[in-house]
Steps between C-alpha positions, in 0.01 A plus 500: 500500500520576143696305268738626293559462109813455293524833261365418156732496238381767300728587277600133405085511392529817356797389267370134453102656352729769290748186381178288412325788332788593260524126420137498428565815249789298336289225447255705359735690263564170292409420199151296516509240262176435268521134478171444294236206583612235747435148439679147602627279202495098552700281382236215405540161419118436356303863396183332488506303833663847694246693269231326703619512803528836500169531398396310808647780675269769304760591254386547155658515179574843392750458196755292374501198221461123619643413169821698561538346886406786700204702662436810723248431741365781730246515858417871579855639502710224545692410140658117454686389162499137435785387230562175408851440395594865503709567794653316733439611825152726611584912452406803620381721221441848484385653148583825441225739319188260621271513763346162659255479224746500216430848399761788449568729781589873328831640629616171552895483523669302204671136636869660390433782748390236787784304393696818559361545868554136547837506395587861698399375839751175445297192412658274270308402153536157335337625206469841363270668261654699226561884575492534129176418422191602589144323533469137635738369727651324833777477758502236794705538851507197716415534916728413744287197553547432103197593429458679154337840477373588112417809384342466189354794261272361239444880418 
């Protein structure tokens, strides 16, 4: 006695692998956006003690100024900003034009034509840099969780 087997729905497949393909495409067809080195910046109430704790951790001090309340500290790849007294909440940070060692990436886009990207595929800004100037500069969106995202050029 042989069993016997509902029809497959081939067509329904065939249509669903073609829908998720040209989806795929789409996706690929937008604009990537060259964000620059990635790095986490806290919101510290003592540098010195979250300096060493960090340290504890294997992070090491890569650049900054003590004096001027803040420090970038780095282990392998991973990038954290401590700033005392400089923003209020920890950020995301992206900056434009550097790689994770602080050095220049050629070809890198400008922050006013991120900004532009940003802007194009409908997140709001709640600060943003000048698109008459050129050189240094920043623009900040918030998450839907509130947290801020910086994008900061120092190029």
């Amino acid at each position: 006695m042989s069993e016997s087997r509902p029809a497959l729905p081939w067509p329904a497949l065939v249509a669903g692998v073609l829908a998720a393909a040209a989806a795929q495409r789409q996706a690929d067809a937008s604009p990537n956006m060259e964000l620059g080195a990635f790095s986490v910046s806290l919101a510290v109430k003592d540098l010195e003690s979250s300096r060493q704790f960090y340290e504890k951790l294997g992070f090491k001090v890569f650049a900054g100024d003590a004096s001027k309340n803040w420090l970038i500290l780095k282990n392998g790849d991973h990038v954290i900003g401590l700033f005392q007294g400089m923003f209020e909440r920890n950020t995301l940070t992206f900056n434009p034009g550097w790689d994770a060692d602080a050095k220049p990436v050629p070809g890198a886009p400008d922050i006013r034509e991120i900004q532009r990207q940003v802007k194009a595929a409908g997140v709001q800004l709640t600060i943003e840099a000048d698109e008459t100037t050129t050189g240094p500069a920043h623009f900040v969106a918030v998450d839907p969780d509130g947290n801020p995202v910086l994008f900061d050029q120092h190029l």
